[in-house]
C-alpha positions in Angstrom: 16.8 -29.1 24.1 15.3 -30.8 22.0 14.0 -29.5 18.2 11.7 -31.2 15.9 11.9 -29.4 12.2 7.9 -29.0 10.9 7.7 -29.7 7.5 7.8 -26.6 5.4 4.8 -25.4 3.7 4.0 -22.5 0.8 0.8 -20.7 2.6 0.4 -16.8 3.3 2.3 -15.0 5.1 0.2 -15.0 8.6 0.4 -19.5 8.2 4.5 -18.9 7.9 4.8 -16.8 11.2 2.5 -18.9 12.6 4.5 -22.3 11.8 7.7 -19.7 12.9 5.7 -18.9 16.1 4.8 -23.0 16.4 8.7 -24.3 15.7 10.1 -21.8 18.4 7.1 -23.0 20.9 8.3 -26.2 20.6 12.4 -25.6 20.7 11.4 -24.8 24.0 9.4 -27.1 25.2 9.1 -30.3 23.4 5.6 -32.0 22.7 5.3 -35.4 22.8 3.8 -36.9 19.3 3.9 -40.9 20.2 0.2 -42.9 19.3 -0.1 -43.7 22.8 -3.9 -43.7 23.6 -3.2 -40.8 26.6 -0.2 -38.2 26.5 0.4 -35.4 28.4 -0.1 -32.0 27.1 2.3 -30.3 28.0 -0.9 -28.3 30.4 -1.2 -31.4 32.7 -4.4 -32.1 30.8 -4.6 -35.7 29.3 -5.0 -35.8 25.2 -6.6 -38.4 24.0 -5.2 -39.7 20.5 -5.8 -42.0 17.8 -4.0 -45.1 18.1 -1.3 -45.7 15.2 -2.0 -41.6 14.3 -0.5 -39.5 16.9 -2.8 -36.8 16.4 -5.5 -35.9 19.1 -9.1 -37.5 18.7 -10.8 -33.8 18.2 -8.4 -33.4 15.2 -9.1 -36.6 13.4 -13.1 -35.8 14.3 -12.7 -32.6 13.3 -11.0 -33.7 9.2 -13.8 -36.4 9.4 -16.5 -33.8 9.7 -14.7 -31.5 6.7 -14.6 -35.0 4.8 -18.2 -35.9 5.5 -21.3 -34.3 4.3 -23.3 -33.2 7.3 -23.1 -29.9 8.5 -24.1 -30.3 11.9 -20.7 -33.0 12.1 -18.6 -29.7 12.2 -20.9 -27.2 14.3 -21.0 -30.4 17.1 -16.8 -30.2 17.9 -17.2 -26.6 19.2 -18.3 -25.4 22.6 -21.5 -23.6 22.2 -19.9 -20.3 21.9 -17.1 -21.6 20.1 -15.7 -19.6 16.8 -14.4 -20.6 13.3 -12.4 -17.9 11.8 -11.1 -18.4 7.7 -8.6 -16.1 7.3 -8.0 -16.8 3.4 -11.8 -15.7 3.0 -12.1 -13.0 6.0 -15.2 -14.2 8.0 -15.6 -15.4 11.5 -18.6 -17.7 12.5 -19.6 -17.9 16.0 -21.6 -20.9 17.7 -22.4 -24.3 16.3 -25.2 -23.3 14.1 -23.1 -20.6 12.1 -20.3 -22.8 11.7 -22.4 -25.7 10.4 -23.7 -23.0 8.0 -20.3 -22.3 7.0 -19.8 -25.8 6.2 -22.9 -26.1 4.1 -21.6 -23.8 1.8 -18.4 -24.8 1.6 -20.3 -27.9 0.1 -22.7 -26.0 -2.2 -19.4 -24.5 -3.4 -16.6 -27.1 -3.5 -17.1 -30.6 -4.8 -15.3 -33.3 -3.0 -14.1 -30.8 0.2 -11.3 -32.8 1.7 -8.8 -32.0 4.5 -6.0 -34.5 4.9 -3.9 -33.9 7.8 -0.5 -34.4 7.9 1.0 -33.6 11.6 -0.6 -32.1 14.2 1.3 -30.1 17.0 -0.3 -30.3 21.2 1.2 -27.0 22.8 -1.1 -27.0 26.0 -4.9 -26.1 24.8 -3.8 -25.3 21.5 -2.6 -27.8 18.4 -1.2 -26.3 15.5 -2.6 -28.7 12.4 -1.0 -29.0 9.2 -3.3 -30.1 6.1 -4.0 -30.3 2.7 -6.8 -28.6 1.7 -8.3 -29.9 -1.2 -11.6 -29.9 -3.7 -13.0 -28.8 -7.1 -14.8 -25.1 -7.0 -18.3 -25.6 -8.6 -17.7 -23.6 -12.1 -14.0 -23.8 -12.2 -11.5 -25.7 -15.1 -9.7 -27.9 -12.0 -9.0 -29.2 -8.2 -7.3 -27.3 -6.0 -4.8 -29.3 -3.2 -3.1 -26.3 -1.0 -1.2 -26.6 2.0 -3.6 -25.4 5.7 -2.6 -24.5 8.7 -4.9 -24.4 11.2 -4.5 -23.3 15.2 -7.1 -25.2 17.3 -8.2 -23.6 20.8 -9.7 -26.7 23.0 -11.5 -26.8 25.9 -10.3 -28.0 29.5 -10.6 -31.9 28.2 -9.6 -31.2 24.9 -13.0 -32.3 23.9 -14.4 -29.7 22.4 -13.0 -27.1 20.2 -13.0 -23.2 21.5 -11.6 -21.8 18.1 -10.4 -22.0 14.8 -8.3 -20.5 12.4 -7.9 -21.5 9.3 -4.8 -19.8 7.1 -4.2 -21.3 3.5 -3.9 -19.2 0.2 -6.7 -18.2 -1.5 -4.7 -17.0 -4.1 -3.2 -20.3 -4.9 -6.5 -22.0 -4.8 -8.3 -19.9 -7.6 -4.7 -19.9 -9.7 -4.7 -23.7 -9.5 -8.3 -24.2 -10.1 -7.7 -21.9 -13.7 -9.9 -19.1 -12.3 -9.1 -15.3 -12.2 -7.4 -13.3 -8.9 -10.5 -11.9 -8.6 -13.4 -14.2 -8.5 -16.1 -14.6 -5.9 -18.2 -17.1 -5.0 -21.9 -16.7 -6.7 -24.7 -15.5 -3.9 -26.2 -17.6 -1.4 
């Protein structure tokens, strides 16, 4: 048997039994993570991945649309009934449209949004990404830079992303941005 430590990371306590729930996944049956342009899955499903990366094309697409500035960039990776869930924040989006929404005001909200992955994790449909989430709230002192998990649900090809959940510390983010425990976010 083969076991591949993850690299520990500071995030609430739903990310740490989920890297908990990842790392004893993976004990058991170990993933491939080589930049090979097509790996198995683990499902018997090809996953395409970036060469010289080793993480799946849908992830890199996926921090590229966070990265950019259009919207539509993020709603366009999910199915059409597809679901975005931020767990820090409490909300669930469904379809492209609403996620693409949520995007938009993530960036009427955060200047210079940026996700920077730093492994990602195939276990059949699912990959288990871990990020740096990072940005400067609109109002606040200074940047945030937290760590993200985030479980991906992908379709049969793994073109197309089914869900995601998003767990990162919103605590951490308004204490390292200098604002109070309990700010919110100004109204739409």
């Amino acid at each position: 048997m083969v076991f591949r430590p993850i690299r520990s990371l500071m995030v609430v306590s739903a990310a740490a039994a989920l890297c908990a729930a990842a790392a004893t996944a993976s004990a058991a049956a170990p993933v491939t993570t080589t930049t090979a342009t097509v790996s198995a899955s683990g499902s018997g499903v090809p996953v395409v991945r970036d060469a010289g990366r080793g993480v799946p094309r849908v992830v890199s697409a996926w921090a590229r649309a966070w990265n950019g500035g259009d919207p539509q960039a993020l709603g366009a990776l999910f199915t059409a009934d597809g679901t975005y869930t931020d767990e820090a924040v409490g909300v669930t989006f469904r379809g492209r449209g609403e996620i693409a929404g949520w995007k938009a005001r993530a960036d009427t909200l955060i200047d210079r949004v940026h996700v920077t992955v730093r492994a990602a994790r195939v276990q059949g449909d699912r990959v288990t990404v871990q990020a740096v989430y990072s940005g400067h709230l609109r109002g606040a002192p200074r940047p945030f830079a937290v760590a993200m998990t985030t479980v991906l649900g992908l379709d049969r090809g793994h073109c197309r992303i089914v869900f995601d959940q998003d767990h990162y510390s919103m605590a951490e983010v308004l204490s390292q941005s200098g604002l109070p425990a309990d700010w919110t976010p100004p109204a739409a």
